[in-house]
C-alpha positions in Angstrom: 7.2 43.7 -41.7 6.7 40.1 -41.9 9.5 38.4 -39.4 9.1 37.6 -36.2 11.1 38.4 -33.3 11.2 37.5 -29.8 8.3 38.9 -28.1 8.3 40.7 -24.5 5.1 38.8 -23.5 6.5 35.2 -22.6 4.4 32.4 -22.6 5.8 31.3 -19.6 5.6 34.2 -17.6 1.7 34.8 -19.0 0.5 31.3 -17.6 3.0 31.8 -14.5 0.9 34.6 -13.8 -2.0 32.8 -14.4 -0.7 29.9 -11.6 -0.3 32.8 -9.3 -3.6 34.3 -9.6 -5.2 30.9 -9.7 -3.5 29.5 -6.5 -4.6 32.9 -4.9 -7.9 32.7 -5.7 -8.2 29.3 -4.8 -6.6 30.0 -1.1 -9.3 32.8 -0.7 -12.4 30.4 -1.7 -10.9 27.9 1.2 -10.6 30.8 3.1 -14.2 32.1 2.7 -15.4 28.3 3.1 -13.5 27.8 6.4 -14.7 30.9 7.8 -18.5 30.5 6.6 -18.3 26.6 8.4 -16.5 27.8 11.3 -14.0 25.5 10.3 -11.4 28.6 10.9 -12.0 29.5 14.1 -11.2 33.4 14.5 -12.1 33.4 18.5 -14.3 35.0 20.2 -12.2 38.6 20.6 -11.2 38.6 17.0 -14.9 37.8 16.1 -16.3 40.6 17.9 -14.4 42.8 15.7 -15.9 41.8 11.8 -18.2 43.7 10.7 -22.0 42.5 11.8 -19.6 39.9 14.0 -20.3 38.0 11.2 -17.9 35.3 9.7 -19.7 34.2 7.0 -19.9 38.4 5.9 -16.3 37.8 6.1 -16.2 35.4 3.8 -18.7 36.4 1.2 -16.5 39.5 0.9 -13.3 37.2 0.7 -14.8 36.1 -2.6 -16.0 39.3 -3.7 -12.9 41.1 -3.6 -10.5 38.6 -3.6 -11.1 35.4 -5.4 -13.4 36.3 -8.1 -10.6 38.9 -9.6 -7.7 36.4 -9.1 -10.2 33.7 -10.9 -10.9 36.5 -13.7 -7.0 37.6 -14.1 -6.1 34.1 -14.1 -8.3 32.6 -16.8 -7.4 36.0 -18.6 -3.7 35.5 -18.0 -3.7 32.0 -19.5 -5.8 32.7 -22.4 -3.4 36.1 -23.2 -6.1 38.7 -23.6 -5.3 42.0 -24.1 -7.2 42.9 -20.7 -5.0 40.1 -18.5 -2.8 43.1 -17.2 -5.1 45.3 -16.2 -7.1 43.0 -14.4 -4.0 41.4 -12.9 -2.8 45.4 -12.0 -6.6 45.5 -10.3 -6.9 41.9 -8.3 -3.4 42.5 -7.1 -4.4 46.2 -5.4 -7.7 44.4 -4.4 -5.4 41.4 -2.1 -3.0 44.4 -0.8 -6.3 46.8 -0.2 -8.0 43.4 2.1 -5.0 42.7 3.9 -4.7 46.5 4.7 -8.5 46.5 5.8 -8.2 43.1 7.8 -5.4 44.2 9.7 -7.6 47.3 10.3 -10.5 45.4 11.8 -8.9 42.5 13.5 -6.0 44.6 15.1 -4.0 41.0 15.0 -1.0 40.0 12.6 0.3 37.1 12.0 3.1 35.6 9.2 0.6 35.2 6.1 -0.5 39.0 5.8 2.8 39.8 5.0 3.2 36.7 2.8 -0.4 37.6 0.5 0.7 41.3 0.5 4.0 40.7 -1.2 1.5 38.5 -3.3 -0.7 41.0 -4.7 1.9 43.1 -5.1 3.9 41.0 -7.5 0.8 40.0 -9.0 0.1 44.0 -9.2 3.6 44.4 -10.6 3.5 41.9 -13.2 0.3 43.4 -14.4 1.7 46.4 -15.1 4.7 45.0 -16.4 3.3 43.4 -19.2 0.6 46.9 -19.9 3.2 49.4 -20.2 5.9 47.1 -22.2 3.7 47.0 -25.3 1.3 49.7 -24.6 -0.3 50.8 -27.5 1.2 47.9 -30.0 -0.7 45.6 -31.6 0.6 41.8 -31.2 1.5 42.0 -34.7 3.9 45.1 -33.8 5.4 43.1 -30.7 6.2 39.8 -32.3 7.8 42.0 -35.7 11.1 42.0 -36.5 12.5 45.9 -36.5 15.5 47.2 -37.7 18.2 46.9 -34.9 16.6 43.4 -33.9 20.0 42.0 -34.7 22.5 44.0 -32.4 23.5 42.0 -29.4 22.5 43.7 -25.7 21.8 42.5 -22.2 18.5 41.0 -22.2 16.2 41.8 -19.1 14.0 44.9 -20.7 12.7 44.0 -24.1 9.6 47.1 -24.8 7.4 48.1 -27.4 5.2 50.6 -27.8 3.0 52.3 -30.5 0.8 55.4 -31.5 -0.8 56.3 -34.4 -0.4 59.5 -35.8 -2.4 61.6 -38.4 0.6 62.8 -40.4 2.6 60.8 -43.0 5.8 60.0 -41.8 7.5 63.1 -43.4 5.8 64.7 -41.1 7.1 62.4 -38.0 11.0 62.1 -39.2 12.3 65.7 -38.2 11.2 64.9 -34.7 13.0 61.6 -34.2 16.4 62.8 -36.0 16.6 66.2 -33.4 15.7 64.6 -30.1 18.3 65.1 -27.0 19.4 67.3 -24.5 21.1 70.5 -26.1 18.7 69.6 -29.5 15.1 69.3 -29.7 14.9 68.0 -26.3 12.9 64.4 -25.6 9.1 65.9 -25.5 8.4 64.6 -22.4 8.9 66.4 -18.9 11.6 68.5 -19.5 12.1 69.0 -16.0 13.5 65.8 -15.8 14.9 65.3 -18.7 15.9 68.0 -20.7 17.3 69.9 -17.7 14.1 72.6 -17.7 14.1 73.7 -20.9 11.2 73.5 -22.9 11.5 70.8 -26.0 11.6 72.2 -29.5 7.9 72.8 -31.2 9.6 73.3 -34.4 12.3 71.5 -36.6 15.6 72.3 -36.5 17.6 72.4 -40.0 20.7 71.3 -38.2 19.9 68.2 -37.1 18.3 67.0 -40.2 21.0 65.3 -42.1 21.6 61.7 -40.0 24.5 59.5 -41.0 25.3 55.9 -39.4 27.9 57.0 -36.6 26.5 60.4 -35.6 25.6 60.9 -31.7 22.3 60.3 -31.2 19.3 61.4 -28.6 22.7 62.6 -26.3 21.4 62.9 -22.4 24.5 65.0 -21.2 26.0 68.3 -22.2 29.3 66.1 -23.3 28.4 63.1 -25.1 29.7 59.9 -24.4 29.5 56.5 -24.9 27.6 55.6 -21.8 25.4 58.7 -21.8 24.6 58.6 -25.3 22.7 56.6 -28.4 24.6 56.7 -31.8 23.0 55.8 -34.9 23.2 52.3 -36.1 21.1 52.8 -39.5 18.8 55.1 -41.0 16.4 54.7 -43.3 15.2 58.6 -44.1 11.6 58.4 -43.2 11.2 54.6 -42.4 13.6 53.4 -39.6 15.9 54.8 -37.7 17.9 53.0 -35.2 20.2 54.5 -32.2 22.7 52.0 -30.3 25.3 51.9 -27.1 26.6 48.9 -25.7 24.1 47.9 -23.5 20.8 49.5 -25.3 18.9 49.4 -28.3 16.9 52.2 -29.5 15.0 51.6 -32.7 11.9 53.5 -34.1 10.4 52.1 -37.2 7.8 54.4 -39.2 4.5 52.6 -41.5 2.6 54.2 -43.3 -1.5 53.9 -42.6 -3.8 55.8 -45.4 -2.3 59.0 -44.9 -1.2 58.3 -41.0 1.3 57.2 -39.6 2.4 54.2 -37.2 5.3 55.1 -35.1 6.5 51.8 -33.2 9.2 52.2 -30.8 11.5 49.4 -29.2 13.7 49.5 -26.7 16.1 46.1 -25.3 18.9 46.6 -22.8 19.4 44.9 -19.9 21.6 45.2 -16.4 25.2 44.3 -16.0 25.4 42.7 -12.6 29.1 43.1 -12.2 28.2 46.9 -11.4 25.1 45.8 -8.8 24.1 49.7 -7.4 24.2 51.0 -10.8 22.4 48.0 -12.1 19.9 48.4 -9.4 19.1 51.7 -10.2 19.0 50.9 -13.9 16.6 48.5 -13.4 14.2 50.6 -11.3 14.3 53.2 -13.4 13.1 51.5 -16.4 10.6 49.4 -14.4 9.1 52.0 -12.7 10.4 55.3 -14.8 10.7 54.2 -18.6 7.1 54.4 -19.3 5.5 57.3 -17.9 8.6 59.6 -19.6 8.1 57.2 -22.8 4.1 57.7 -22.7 4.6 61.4 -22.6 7.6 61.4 -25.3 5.4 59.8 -28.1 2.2 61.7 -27.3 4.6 65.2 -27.7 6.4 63.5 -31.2 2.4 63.0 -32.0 1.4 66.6 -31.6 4.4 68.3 -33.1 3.7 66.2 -36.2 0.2 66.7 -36.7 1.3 70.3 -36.1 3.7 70.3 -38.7 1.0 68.3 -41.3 -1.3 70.9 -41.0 1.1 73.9 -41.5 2.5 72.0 -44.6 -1.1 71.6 -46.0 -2.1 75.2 -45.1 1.3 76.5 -46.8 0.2 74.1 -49.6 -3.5 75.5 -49.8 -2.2 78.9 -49.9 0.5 78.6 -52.9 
């Protein structure tokens, strides 16, 4: 593991990010200045309707709960820190929760509410972007080169994620060479994706043997090309690697002591000649990838420390 790759957390976008919480903040200090000077004349009505009547209360919260989190995210943001998201994910909600509150008091709208709510909610978004697309991998694990690396997809959705596990990979394998709908299922909600039935909690012999060319993780009763991984390579116990022609599915497997390190990747990307179904591909793995992907690993986790400690007990016992 000792090649980089292309990592999901662009430079660019980081310290765009950073510009965007930094402009913010700086608009909300002017802001708070103008009001505490009674250089922004509110009017009397308008006035009237802050709390305490009190501009300068205005802007002293204006700072609080807007400026001094864009000024955190954005130094955060430019520097890279691993706590840049979620403080972006917070300072974002804090603009969107004041312009919501605002409107409340002052009972007056005009073109910039909109404007600094579509702010915080991009800056929000991107927060949580760059959280969930390499939750749980170290920067090490993002930049790495993994098996599959090398197969041409759309770009657009470049993820990876990570979880340490307290089985050796043995132990992991049988669950990654089962999963898909009419197998072992995908360990997540299986009321969304496995069609209500409960995933497998035990190996199944069947689906042990993996070749390069065999269906892989199939999401449909009938496999097919578009509703379907196949396998690209396997190495038994180390990588394994599932492809279609617009997706990339590869899981590599290190061993830690007598753990494991499971680090999944996933690229694809939209094909804009189809734009509905490219729309709703992109949603869902903006807004749907992760949580189903969170719960996935967690359930590959537990059936394989499961499975370790039934193998050691058997062990014990003969």
């Amino acid at each position: 593991m000792a090649t980089s790759a292309a990592s999901p957390t662009n430079p660019q976008r980081r310290r765009g990010l950073a510009l965007t919480e930094g402009l913010t903040a700086a608009s909300a200090i002017a802001g708070a200045v103008g009001l505490a000077n009674r250089s922004i004349d509110l009017g009397a009505t308008i006035t009237r309707r802050l709390p305490f009547e009190s501009p300068v209360f205005g802007g002293v919260a204006l700072v609080v709960v807007v400026a001094l989190p864009m000024a955190a995210g954005s130094l955060l943001s430019w520097r890279g820190g691993r706590r840049a998201n979620p403080v972006a994910v917070g300072a974002g909600v804090a603009l969107m929760g004041w312009i919501v509150v605002e409107l409340a008091f002052i009972r007056s709208i005009s073109w910039l509410h909109p404007t600094l709510f579509l702010v915080g909610a991009a800056i929000a978004f991107a927060g949580y972007r760059g959280w969930h697309l390499t939750w749980g991998a170290a920067p090490n694990e993002v930049a790495v080169h993994l098996p599959g690396d090398a197969n041409t997809v759309p770009s657009g959705f470049h993820a990876t994620r990570a979880i340490s596990i307290d089985a050796p990979p043995s132990a992991v394998w049988p669950w990654l060479t089962q999963v898909g709908l009419g197998r072992a299922g995908f360990y997540s909600y299986d009321s969304l994706d496995n069609r209500g039935r409960r995933s497998a909690d035990h190996v199944l012999a069947q689906f042990q043997q993996v070749h390069v060319g065999d269906v892989a993780a199939p999401m449909a009763s009938r496999p097919s090309a578009n509703t379907s991984f196949f396998v690209a390579s396997v190495d038994p116990e180390r990588s394994l690697v599932w492809a279609k022609s617009d997706a990339v599915w590869a899981w590599e497997l290190v061993p830690v002591g007598e753990g494991t390190r499971l680090v999944v990747r996933l690229r694809t990307g939209a094909d804009w000649h189809h734009p509905l179904r490219s729309l709703s591909g992109v949603a869902l793995m903006e807004v749907g990838d992760f949580p189903l992907m969170h719960k996935m690993l967690i359930g590959i986790r537990q059936r394989a420390e499961s499975l370790a400690r039934a193998t050691e007990g058997e062990h014990y016992a003969a």
